[in-house]
C-alpha positions in Angstrom: -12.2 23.0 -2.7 -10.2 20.4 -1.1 -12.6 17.3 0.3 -11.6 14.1 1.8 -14.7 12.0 3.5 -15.5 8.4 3.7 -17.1 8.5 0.3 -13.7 9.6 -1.6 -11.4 7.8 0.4 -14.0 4.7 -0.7 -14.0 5.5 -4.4 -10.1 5.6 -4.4 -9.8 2.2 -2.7 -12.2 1.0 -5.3 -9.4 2.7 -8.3 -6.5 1.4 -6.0 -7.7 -2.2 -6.1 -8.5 -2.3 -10.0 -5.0 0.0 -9.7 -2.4 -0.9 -7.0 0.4 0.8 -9.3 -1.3 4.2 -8.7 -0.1 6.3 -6.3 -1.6 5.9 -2.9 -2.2 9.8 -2.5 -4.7 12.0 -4.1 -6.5 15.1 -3.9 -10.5 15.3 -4.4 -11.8 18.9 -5.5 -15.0 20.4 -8.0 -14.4 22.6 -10.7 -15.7 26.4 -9.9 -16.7 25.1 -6.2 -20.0 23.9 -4.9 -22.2 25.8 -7.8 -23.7 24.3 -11.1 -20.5 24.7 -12.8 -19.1 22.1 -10.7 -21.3 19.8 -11.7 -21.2 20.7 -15.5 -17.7 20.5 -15.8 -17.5 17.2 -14.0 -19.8 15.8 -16.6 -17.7 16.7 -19.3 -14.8 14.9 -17.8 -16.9 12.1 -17.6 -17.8 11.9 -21.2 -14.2 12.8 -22.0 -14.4 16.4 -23.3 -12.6 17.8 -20.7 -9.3 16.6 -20.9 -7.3 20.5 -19.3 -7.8 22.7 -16.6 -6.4 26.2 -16.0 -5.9 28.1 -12.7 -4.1 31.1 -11.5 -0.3 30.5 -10.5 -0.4 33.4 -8.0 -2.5 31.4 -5.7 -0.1 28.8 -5.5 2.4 31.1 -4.3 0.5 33.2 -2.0 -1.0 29.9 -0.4 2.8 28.3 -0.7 1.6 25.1 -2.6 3.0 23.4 -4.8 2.2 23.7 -8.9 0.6 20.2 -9.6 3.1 18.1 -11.3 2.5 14.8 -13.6 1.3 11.7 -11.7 -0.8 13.7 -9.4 -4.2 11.9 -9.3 -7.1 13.4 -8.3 -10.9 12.7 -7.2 -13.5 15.2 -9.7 -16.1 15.7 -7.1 -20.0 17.4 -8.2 -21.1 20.1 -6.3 -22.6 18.1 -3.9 -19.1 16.4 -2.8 -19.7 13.3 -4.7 -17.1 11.9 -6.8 -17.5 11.7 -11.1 -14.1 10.4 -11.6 -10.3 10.1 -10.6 -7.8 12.1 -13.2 -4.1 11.8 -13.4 -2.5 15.2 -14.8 0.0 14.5 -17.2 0.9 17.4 -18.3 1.6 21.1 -16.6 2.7 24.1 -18.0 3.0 27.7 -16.5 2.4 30.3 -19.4 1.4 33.8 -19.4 -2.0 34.0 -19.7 -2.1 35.3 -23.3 -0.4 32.6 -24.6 -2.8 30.0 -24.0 -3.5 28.8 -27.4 -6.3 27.3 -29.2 -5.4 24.0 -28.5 -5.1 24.1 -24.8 -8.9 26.0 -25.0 -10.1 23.2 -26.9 -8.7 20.3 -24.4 -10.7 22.5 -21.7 -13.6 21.2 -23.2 -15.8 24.2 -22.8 -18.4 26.2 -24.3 -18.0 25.8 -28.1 -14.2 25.2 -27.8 -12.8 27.9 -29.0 -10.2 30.4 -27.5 -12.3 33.3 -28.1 -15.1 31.5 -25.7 -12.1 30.0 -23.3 -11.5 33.9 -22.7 -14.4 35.0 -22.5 -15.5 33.1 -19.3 -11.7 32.8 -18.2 -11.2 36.7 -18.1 -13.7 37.2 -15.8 -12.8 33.7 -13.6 -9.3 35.6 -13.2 -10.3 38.5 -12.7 -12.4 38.1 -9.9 -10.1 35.7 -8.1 -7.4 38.7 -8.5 -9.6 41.4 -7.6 -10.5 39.2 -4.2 -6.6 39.1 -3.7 -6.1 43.1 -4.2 -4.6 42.6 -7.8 -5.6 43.4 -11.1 -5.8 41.2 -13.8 -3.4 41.2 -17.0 -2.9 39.6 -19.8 0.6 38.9 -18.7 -0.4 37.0 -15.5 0.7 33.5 -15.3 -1.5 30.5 -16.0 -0.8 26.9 -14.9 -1.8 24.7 -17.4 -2.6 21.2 -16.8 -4.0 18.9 -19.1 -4.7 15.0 -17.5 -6.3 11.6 -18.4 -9.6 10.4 -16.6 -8.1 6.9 -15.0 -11.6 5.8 -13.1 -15.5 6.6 -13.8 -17.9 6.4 -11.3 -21.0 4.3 -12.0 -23.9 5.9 -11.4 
């Protein structure tokens, strides 16, 4: 979910003026959308766990966008649109999506860290967003891998 409203565009003049080397464009999303997750998975970026995120590559070329690329900055909104933080990606990689490793699942931040628990509620992510695109899932699907560095916390 892509969300620009007076309270983003606020909270990245607030970054920009502690920041004014930072680019002056961003993008301001939620993880998983406007449910609980969203609001989970922000959290964890705020305390620092969360330092990766995955998505599906396919999308990206279906919806003719570009892969994010290091520098991007972006606003971590909850589900409720407000926003937790501004990341910078410093790091993508597209990879098949069995050869996400261990490392890369722990960086996500999620569950107990593993890979096996990174699959286990990845699987099913991807394989509903494929399904709802006529396509099946596979192992061999490509992944884009970003991992990023929380620049600016809200205060709440």
């Amino acid at each position: 979910m892509t969300n620009y409203n007076e309270k983003t565009e606020a909270f990245y003049r607030t970054y920009l003026e502690q920041n004014p080397e930072a680019p002056q464009t961003y993008t301001a999303w939620s993880f998983g959308g406007d449910d609980a997750l969203a609001d989970e998975l922000a959290e964890l970026v705020v305390q620092g766990t969360k330092t990766a995120t995955s998505s599906n590559h396919l999308l990206y070329e279906l919806e003719n966008e570009p892969v994010p690329e290091p520098g991007l900055h972006s606003i971590v909104l909850d589900r409720a649109g407000n926003p937790r933080a501004v990341i910078e990606i410093i790091q993508v990689e597209v990879k098949s999506y069995k050869e996400v490793d261990e490392t890369f699942a722990f960086k996500e931040g999620e569950g107990d860290r593993t890979l096996a628990y990174w699959r286990s509620v990845h699987e099913p992510f991807f394989s509903k967003e494929m399904e709802e695109i006529g396509r099946d899932f596979s192992a061999d699907m490509l992944v884009v891998c970003e991992e990023f560095a929380v620049r600016f916390i809200a205060h709440k």
